[in-house]
C-alpha positions in Angstrom: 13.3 -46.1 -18.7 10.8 -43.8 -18.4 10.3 -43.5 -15.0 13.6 -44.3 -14.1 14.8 -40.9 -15.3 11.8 -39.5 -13.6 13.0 -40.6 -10.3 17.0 -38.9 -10.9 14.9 -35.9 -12.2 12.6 -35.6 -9.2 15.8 -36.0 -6.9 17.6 -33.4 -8.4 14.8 -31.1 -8.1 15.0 -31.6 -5.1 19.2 -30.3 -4.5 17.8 -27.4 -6.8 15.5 -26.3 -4.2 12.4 -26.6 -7.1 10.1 -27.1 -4.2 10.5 -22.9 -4.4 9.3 -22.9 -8.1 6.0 -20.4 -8.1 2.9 -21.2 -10.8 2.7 -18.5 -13.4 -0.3 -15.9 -12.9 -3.2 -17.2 -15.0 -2.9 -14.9 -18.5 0.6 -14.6 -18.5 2.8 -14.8 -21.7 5.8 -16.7 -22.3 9.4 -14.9 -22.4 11.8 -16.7 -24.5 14.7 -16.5 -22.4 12.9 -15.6 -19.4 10.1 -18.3 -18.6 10.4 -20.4 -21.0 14.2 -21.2 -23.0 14.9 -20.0 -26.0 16.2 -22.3 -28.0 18.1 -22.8 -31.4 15.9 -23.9 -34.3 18.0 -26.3 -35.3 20.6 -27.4 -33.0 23.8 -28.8 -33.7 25.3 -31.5 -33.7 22.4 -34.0 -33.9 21.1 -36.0 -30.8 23.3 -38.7 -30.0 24.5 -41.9 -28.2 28.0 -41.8 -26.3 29.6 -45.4 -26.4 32.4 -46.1 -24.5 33.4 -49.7 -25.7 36.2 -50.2 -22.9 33.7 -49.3 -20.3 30.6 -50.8 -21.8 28.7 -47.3 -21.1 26.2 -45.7 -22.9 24.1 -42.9 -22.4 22.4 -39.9 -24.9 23.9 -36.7 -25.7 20.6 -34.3 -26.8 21.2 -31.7 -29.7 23.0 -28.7 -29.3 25.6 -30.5 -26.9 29.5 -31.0 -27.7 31.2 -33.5 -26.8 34.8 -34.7 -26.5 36.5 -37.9 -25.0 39.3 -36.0 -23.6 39.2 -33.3 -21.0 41.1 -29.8 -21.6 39.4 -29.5 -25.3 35.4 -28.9 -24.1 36.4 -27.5 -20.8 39.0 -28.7 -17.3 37.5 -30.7 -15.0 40.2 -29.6 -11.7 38.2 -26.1 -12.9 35.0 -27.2 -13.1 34.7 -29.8 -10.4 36.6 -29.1 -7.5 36.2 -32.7 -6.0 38.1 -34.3 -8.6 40.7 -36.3 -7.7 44.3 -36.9 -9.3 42.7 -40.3 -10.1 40.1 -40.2 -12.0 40.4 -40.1 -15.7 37.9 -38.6 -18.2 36.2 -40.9 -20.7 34.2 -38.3 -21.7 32.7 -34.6 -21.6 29.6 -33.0 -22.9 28.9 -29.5 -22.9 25.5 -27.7 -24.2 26.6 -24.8 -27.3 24.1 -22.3 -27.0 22.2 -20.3 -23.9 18.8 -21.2 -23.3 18.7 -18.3 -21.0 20.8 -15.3 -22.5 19.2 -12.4 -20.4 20.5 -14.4 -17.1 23.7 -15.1 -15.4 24.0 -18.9 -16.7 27.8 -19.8 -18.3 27.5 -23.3 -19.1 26.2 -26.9 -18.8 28.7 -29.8 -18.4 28.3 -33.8 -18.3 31.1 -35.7 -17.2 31.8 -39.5 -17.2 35.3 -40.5 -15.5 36.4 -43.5 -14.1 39.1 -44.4 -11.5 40.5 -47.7 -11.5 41.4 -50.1 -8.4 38.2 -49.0 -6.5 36.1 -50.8 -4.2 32.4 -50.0 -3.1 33.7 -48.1 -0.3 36.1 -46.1 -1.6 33.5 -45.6 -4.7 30.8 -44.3 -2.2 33.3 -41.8 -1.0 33.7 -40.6 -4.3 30.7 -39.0 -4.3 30.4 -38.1 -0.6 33.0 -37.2 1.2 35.3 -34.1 1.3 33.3 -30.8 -0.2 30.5 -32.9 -1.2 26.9 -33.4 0.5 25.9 -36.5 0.7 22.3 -36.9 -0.8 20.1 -39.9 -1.0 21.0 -42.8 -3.1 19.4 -42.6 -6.5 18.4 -46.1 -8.9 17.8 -45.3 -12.4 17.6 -48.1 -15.3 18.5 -50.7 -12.5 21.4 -49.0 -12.0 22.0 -48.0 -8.1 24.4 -44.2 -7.8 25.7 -43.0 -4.6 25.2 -38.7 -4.8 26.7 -35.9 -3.7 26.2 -32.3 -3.9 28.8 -29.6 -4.0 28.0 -25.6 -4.6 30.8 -22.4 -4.4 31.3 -19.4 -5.3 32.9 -16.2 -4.5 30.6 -13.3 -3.9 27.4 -15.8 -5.0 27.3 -19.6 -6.2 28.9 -19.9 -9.4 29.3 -23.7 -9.5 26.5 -26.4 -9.2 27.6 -29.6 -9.2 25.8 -33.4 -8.7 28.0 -36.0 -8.8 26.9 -39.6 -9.1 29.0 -42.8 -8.8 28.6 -46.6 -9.3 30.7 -49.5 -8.8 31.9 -51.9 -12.2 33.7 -54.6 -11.5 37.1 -52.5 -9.4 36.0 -49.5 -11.7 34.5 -46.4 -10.1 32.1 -44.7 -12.4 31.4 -41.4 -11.9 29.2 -38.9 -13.5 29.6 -35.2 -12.7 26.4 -32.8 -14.1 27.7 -29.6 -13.7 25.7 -26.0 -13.9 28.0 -22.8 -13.8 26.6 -19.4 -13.6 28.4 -16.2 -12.8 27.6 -12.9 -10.4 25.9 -10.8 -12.1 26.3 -7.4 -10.0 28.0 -5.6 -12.3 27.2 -7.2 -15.4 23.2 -6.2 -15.6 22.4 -10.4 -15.9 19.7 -11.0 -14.0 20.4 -13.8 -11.7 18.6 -17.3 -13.1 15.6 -18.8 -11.0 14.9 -22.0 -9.7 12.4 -22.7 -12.3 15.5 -21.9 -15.2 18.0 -24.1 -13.0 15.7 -26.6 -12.7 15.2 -26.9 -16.7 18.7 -27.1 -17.0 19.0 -29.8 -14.3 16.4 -31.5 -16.0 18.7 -31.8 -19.3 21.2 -32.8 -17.4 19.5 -35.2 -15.7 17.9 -36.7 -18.5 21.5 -37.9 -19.6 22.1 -39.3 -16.8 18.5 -41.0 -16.9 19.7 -42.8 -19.8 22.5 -44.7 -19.0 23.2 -47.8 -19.7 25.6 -50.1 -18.3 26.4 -53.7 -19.7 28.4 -55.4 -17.0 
């Protein structure tokens, strides 16, 4: 498993342009916030495991992350992804509760799981390819094979990050959206977050998606 989520980390380092990530100068402290996250001494709710029993699905939901099975309670996914379609129904939603980051111009980490029914591999691969999203190189985690796409927008600067990552059940479509939103921070003061802080929150995300399991 290990190495599994290694390989759909490395890959979205990769769409978060790591490569760009600088070594710290030698003597330099750690900044909460800054250069390294500051996080919540005890975060809440627990770690967890999402189950979905129709689906046969399960993946883990780390501490200090919300979740709900039905979208418009956490968050909206037409808001937060906008290459969802009218057919594809939200099983279930995480979103992390506290800001690693506060000094920066992050918003919010999401996790989505949706299905759409009546799909086929083709129309499944399109899912997350076609239409605003980049396609991206496959990626296979836990034996478990994801087409990838990559979408990023904004107004005045990028305000939404978005991997999306689909796999074929049966004639169910799976897809998982991993969703990072920021906002511009001209004339809030916020200093704008770096690859190396993107790249710890993709890692999170990542890491959810690292441990999913499917029984089919």
């Amino acid at each position: 498993m290990r190495s599994s989520t290694a390989t759909a980390i490395a890959l979205l380092f990769l769409s978060s342009s790591l490569a760009a990530q600088q070594a710290k100068p030698k003597g330099s402290q750690d900044l909460k916030g800054f250069t390294v996250p500051d996080e919540p001494a005890n975060p809440q709710p627990a770690a967890s495991v999402f189950r979905d029993s129709k689906y046969h699905v399960t993946y883990h939901i780390p501490a200090g992350w919300d979740t709900e099975r039905k979208d418009g309670v956490l968050s909206d996914l037409e808001k937060d992804v906008r290459s969802a379609t009218s057919s594809m129904r939200v099983r279930g939603v995480s979103a992390i509760n506290y800001n690693p980051y506060p000094p920066t111009t992050f918003s919010g980490a999401l996790f989505y799981f949706s299905v759409v029914p009546n799909a086929n591999a083709q129309s499944c691969s399109a899912l997350a390819t076609t239409g605003k999203l980049k396609p991206k190189p496959d990626v296979t985690t836990a034996g478990i094979t994801f087409k990838h796409g990559q979408d990023q927008h904004g107004g005045v600067c990028t305000e939404s990050r978005n991997e999306v990552f689909t796999t074929l059940k049966g004639n169910t479509c799976l897809r998982f959206d991993l969703v990072v939103n920021t906002f511009c921070g001209e004339s809030s003061g916020a200093v704008e977050m770096n690859s190396q802080q993107l790249g710890d929150v993709n890692t999170r995300l990542a890491n959810i998606l690292g441990s999913i399991q499917i029984d089919r």
